[in-house]
C-alpha positions, 0 to 999 in steps of 0.5 A: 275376420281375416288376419291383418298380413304382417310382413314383420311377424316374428311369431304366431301365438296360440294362447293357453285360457290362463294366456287368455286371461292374461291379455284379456286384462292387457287388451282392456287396459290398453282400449281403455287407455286409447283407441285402437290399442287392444288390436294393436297390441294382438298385432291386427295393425290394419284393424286398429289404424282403422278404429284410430282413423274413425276415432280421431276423424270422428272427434275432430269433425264432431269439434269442428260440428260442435256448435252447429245447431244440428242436434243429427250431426252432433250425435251421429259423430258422438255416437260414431266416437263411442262405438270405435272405442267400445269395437276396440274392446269386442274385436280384440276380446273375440280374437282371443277367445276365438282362436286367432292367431296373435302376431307377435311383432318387433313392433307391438311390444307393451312399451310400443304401445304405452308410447302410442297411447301417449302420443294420442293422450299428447294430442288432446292435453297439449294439441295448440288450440284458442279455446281453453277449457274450464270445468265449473265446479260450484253453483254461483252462476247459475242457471247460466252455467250448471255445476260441473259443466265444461265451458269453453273459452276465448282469449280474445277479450280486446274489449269487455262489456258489461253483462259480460261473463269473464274467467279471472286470476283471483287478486288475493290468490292468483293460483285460483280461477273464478267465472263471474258476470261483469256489473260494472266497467271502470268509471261506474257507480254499482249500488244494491238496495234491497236486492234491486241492483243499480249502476249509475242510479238507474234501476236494472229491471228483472221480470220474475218468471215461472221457474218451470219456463227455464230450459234445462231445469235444476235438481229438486232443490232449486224449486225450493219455494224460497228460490226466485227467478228472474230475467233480467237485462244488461248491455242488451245482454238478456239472462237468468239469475236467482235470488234466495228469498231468505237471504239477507246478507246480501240484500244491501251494497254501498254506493262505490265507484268502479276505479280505472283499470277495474270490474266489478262483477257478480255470480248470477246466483246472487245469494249463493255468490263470492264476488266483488261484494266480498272481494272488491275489484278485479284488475284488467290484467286478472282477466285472461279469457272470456267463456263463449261455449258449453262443452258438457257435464260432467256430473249430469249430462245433457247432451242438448246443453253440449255446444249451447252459447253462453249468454 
């Protein structure tokens, strides 16, 4: 590996094993912090533009990728992306310890480099974009939505159906965000009767399944002999929903019209949800964003569920 040529070198460094040691910890600091850093703060700039060029170019085409079906593509730029990251931290470590010279610039002082990190930090937290994200932290809409996946949404909800899944300020607590699915649209009458749901006296259909048919299974406990699953269909929107046989506090609802400028919505979880039947109506203007894509888990990833749309 040759040395980057730097025509601002102000000195070369040969380092001491306590010196080692010392910017071992500061080189797996800053690689931790952002990529590229680690070499960068040696003074190998060619090497580190390099590992930032792949880094960055590698997230935005796996962004832009993300919701292609091709599982290859989605996972060579995901493993492109991790492999510029951990090159950081080898790299800047064998420079240390194999006796290369550091190059000491005017240009990679520690603060240099705290102010880079934080120009790239910028371009994730606060680049503009119309996706918005969302980490779900509960269970009350599965299976459609697992604990701590990370959705992605759109603001654009010109329009809202029922079977709908919508984000929504909480009308007692606008400081709290919940996802729910949309039963019933202003005008409706929403009923419950012995856990059969019904708008506008009709009946939804579910069709009990074998819980073993649904992709991506749960943890252990949601095979449970008292969890039943079953698909069901509104607004030509087909989807998963379990109910807990042992339940009952949820089994009945009254018969109550949905009031203008209105939704009544529920978890998918029916047994395990706080929504409409506990809260009432979610105003129009609570409702800002529309979740359309699975992002990842942050608690159990699966990398098949990465990109999947949510129905």
């Amino acid at each position: 590996m040759n040395q980057d040529e730097n025509l601002f070198s102000e000195e070369n460094i040969k380092l001491s094993l306590k010196d080692k040691l010392k910017k071992t910890l500061s080189v797996i600091l800053f690689s931790s912090m952002a990529p590229g850093m680690g070499t960068y703060y040696l003074g190998y700039f060619k090497i580190s533009f390099s590992l930032i060029l792949t880094f960055w170019t590698s997230l935005f085409l796996f962004y832009q990728n993300f919701f292609s079906e091709s599982f290859e593509v989605k996972l060579a730029l995901y493993l492109l992306i991790i492999v510029s990251t951990i090159l950081g931290f080898i790299i800047s470590i064998f420079i240390i310890f194999s006796n290369k010279t550091i190059v000491k610039t005017k240009f990679n002082r520690w603060f240099q480099c705290i102010l880079i990190i934080s120009i790239q930090t910028s371009l994730i937290v606060f680049a503009p974009r119309k996706d918005i994200i969302f980490n779900i932290p509960t269970g009350s809409m599965e299976p459609t939505i697992q604990i701590g996946e990370t959705i992605l949404t759109t603001p654009n909800i010109s329009q809202i159906n029922r079977g709908d899944i919508v984000t929504f300020k909480l009308p007692k607590d606008p400081s709290l965000s919940f996802v729910k699915r949309v039963i019933g649209i202003p005008g409706d009458v929403i009923e419950i009767i012995n856990k059969e749901l019904l708008i506008n006296g009709q009946i939804i259909e579910k069709k009990k399944i074998i819980k073993s048919k649904i992709k991506d299974p749960f943890p252990s406990n949601y095979y449970a002999k008292k969890y039943n699953f079953f698909e069901t269909t509104i607004e030509n929107k087909t989807f998963y929903i379990i109910e807990d046989s042992k339940a009952t506090h949820s089994d009945n609802y009254p018969r109550t019209v949905v009031p203008e400028n209105n939704y009544f919505v529920m978890g998918d979880q029916r047994d395990n949800s706080a929504d409409s039947r506990i809260w009432g109506f979610i105003p129009r203007q609570n409702i800002f964003v529309k979740p359309i894509y699975i992002f990842i888990n942050i608690f159990d990833f699966k990398f098949e569920r990465a990109g999947t749309r949510i129905r």
